[in-house]
Jmol script that loads the backbone (N, CA, C; Angstrom):
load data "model"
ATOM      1  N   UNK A   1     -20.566 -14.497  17.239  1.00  0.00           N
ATOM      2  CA  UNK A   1     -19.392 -14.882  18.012  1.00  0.00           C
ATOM      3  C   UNK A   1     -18.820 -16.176  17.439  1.00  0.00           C
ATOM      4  N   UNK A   2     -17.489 -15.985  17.642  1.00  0.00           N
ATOM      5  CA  UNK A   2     -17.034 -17.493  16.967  1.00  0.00           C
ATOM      6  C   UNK A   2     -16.170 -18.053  18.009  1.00  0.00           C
ATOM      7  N   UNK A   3     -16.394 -19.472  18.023  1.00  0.00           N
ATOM      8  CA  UNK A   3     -15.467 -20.512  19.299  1.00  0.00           C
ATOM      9  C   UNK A   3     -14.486 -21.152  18.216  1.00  0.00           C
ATOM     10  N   UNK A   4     -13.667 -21.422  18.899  1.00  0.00           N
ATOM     11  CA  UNK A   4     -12.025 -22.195  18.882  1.00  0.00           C
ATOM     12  C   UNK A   4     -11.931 -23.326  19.559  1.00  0.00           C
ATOM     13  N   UNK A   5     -11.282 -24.486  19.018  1.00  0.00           N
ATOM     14  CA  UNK A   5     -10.967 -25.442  20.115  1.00  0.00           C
ATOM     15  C   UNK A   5      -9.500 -25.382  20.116  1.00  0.00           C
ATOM     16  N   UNK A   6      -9.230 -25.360  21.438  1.00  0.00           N
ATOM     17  CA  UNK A   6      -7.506 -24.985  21.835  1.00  0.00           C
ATOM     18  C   UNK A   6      -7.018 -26.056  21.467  1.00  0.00           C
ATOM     19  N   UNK A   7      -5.865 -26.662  21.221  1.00  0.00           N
ATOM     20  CA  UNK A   7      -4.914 -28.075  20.953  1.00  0.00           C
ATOM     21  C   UNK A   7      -4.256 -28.206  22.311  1.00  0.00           C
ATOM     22  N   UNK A   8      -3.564 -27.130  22.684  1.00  0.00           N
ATOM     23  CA  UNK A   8      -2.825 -27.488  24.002  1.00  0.00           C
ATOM     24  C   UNK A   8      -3.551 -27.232  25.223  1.00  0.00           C
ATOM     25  N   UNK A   9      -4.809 -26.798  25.419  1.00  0.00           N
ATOM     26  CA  UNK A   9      -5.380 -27.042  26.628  1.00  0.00           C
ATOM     27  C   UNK A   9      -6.843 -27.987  26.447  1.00  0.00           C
ATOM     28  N   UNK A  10      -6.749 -28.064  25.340  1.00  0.00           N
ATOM     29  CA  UNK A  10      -8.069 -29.030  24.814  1.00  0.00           C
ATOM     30  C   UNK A  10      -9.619 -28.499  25.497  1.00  0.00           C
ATOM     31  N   UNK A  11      -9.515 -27.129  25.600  1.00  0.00           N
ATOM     32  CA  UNK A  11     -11.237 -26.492  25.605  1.00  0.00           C
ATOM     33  C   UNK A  11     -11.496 -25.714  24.175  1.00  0.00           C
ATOM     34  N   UNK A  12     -12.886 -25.399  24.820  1.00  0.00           N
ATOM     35  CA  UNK A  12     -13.155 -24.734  23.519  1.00  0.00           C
ATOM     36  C   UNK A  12     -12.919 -23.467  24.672  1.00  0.00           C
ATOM     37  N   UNK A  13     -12.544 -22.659  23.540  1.00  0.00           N
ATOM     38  CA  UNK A  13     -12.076 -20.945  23.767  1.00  0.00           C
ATOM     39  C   UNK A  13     -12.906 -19.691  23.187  1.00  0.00           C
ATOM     40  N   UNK A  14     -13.495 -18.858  23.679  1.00  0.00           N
ATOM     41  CA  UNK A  14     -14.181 -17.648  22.360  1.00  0.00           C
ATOM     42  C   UNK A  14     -12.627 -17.570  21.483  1.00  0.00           C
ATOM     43  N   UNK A  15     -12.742 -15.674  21.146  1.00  0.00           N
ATOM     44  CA  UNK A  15     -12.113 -15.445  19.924  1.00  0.00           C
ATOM     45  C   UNK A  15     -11.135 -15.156  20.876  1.00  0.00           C
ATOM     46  N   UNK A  16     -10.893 -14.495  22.228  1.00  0.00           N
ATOM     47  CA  UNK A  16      -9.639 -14.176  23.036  1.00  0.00           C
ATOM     48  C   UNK A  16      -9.365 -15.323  23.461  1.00  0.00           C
ATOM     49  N   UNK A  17      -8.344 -15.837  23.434  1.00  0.00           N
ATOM     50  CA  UNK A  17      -7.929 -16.969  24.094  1.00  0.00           C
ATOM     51  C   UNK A  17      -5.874 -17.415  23.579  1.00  0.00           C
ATOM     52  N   UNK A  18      -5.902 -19.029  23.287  1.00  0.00           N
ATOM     53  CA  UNK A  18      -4.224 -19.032  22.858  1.00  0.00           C
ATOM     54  C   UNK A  18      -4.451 -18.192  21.288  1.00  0.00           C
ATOM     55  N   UNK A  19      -3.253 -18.402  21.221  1.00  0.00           N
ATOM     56  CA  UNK A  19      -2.992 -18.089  19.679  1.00  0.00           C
ATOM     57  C   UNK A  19      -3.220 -18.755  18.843  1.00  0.00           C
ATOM     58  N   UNK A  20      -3.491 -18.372  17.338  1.00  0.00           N
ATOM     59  CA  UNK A  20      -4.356 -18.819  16.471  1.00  0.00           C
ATOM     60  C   UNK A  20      -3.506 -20.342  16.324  1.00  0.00           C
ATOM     61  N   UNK A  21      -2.290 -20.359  16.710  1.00  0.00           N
ATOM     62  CA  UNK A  21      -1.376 -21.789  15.637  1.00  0.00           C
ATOM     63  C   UNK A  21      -1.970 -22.933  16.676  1.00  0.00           C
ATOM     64  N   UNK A  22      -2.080 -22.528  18.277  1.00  0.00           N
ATOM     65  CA  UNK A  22      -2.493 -23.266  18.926  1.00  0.00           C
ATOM     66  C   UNK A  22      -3.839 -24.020  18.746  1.00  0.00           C
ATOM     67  N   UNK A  23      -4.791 -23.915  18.025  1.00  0.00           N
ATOM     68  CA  UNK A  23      -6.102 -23.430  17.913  1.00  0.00           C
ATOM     69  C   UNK A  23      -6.674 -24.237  16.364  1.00  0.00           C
ATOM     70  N   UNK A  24      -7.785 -24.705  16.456  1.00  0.00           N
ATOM     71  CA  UNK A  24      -8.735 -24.977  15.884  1.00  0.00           C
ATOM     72  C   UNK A  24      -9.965 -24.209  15.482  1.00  0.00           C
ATOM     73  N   UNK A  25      -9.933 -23.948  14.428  1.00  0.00           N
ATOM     74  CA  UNK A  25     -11.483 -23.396  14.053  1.00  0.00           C
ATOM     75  C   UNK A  25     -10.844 -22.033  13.097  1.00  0.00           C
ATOM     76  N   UNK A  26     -12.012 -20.974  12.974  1.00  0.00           N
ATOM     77  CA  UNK A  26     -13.151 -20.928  13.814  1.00  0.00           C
ATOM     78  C   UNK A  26     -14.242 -21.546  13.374  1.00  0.00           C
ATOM     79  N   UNK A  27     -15.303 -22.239  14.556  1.00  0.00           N
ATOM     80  CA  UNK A  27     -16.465 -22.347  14.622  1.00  0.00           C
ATOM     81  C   UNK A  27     -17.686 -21.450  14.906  1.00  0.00           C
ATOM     82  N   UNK A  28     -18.901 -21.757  14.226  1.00  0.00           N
ATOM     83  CA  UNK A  28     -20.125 -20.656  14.827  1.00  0.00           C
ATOM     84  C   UNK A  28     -20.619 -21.105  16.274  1.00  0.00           C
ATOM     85  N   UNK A  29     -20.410 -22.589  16.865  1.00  0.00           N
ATOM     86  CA  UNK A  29     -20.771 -22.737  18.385  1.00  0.00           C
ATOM     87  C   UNK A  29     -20.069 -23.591  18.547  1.00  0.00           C
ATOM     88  N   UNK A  30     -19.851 -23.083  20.318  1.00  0.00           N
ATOM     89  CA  UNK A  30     -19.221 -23.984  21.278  1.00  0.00           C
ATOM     90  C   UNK A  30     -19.268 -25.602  20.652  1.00  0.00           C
ATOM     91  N   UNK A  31     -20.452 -26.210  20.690  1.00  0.00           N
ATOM     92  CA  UNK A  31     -20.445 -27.855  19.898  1.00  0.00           C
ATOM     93  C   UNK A  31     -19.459 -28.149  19.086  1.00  0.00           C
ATOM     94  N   UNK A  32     -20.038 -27.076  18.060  1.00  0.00           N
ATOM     95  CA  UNK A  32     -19.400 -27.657  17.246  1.00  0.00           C
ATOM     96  C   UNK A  32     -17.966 -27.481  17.202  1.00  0.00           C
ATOM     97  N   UNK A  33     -17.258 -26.578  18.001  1.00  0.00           N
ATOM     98  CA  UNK A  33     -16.149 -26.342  18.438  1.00  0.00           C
ATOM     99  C   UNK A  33     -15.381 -27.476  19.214  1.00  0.00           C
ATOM    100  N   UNK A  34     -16.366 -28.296  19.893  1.00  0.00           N
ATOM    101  CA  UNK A  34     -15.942 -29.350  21.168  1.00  0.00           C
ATOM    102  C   UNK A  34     -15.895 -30.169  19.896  1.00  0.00           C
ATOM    103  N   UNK A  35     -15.864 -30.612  18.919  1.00  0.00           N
ATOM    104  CA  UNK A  35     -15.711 -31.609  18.134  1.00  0.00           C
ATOM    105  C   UNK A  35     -14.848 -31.671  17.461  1.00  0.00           C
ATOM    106  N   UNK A  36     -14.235 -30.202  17.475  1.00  0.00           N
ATOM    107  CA  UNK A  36     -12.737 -30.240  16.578  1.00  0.00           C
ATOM    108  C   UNK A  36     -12.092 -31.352  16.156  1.00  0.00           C
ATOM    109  N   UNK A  37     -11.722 -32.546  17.134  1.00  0.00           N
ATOM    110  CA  UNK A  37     -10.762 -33.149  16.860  1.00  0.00           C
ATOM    111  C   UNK A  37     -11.579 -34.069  16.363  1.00  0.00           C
ATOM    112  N   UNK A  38     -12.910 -34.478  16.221  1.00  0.00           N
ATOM    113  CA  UNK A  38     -13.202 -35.434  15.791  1.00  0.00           C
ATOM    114  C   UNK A  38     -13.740 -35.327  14.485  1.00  0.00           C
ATOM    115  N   UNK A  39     -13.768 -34.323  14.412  1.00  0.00           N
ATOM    116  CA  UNK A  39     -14.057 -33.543  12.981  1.00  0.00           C
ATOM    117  C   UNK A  39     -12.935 -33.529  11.821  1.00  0.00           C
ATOM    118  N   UNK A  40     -11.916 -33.555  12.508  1.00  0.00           N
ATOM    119  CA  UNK A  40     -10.843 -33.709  12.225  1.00  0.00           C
ATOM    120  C   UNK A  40     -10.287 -35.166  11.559  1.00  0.00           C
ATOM    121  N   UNK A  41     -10.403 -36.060  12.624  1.00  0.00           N
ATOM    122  CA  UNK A  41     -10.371 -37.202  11.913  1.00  0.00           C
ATOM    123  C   UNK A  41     -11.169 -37.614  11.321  1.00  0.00           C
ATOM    124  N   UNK A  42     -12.546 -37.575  11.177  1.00  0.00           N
ATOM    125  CA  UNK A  42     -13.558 -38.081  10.312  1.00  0.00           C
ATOM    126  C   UNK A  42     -13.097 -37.529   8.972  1.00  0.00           C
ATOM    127  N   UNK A  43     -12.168 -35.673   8.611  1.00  0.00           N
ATOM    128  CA  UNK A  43     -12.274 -35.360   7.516  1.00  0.00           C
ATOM    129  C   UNK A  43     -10.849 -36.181   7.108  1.00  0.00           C
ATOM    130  N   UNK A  44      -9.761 -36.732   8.085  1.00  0.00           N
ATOM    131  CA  UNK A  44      -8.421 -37.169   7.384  1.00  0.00           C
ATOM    132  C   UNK A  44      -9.243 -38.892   6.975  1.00  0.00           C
ATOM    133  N   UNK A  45      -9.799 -39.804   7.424  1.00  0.00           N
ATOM    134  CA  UNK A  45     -10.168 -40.722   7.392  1.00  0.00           C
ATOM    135  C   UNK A  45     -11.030 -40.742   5.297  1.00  0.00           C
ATOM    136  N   UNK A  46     -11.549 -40.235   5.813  1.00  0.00           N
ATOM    137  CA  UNK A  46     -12.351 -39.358   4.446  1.00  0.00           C
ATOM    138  C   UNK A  46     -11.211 -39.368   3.155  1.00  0.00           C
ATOM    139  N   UNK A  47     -10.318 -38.809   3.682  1.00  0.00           N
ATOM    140  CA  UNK A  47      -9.217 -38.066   2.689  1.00  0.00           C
ATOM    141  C   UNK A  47      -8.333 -39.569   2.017  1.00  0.00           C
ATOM    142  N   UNK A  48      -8.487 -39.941   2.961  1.00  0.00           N
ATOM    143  CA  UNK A  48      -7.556 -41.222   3.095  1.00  0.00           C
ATOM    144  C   UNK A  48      -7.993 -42.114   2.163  1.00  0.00           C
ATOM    145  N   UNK A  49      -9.200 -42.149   1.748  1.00  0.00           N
ATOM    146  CA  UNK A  49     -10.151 -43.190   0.679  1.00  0.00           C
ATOM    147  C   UNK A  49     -10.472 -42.454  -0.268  1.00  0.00           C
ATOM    148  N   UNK A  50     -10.201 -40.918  -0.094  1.00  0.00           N
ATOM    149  CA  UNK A  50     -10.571 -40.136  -1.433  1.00  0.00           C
ATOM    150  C   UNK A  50      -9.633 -40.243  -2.491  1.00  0.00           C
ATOM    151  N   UNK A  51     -10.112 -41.023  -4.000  1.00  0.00           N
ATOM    152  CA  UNK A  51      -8.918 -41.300  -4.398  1.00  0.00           C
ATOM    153  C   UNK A  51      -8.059 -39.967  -5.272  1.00  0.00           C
ATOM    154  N   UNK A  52      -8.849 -38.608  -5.560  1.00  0.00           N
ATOM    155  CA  UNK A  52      -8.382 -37.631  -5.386  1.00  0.00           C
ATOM    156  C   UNK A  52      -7.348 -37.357  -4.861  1.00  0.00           C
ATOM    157  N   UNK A  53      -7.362 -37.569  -3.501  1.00  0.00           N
ATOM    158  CA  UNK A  53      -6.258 -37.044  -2.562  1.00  0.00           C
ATOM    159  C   UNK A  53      -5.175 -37.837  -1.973  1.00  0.00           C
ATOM    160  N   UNK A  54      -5.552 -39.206  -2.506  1.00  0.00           N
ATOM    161  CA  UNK A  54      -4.851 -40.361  -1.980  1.00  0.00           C
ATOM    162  C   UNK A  54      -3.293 -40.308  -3.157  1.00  0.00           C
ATOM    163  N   UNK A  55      -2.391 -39.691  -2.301  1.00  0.00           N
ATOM    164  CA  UNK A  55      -1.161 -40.126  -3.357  1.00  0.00           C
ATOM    165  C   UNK A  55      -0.767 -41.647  -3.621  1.00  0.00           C
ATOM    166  N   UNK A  56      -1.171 -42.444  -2.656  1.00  0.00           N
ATOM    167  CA  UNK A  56      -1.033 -43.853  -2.454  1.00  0.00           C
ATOM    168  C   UNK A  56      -1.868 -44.929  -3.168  1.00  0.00           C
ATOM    169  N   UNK A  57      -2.090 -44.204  -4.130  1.00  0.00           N
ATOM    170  CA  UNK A  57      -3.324 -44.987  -4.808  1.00  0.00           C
ATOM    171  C   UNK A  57      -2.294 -45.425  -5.813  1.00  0.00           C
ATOM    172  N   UNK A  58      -2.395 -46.508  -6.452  1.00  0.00           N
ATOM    173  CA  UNK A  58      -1.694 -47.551  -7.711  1.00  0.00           C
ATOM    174  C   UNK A  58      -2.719 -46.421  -9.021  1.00  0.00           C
ATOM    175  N   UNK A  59      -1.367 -46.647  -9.775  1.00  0.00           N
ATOM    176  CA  UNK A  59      -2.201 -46.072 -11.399  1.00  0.00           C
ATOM    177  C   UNK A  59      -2.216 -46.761 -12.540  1.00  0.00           C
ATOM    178  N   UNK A  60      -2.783 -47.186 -12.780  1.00  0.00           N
ATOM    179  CA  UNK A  60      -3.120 -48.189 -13.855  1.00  0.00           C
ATOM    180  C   UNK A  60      -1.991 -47.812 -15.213  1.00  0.00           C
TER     181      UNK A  60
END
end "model"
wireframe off; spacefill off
backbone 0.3
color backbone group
């Protein structure tokens, strides 16, 4: 079974629930589903110092 975390009602959802645009995941459990959003920022925070991905980085 796979969980979702909703955006506009902010639960976690099984696979019936809003629609996918609304929606986060999928996840393999509820947890880790309830963490969506923080999962979320830990990976933009991440991104943000990756100098890979950082367009904002100075180039020598």
């Amino acid at each position: 079974m796979s969980y979702w975390f909703c955006l506009k009602h902010h639960v976690v959802e099984p696979e019936e629930g809003c629609p996918n645009k609304d929606r986060l995941g999928p996840f393999e459990t509820e947890g880790e589903a309830s963490r969506a959003l923080e999962k979320a920022a830990e990976r933009t925070e991440a991104w943000d110092h990756d100098p890979v991905w950082n367009d904002d980085a100075e180039s020598d």
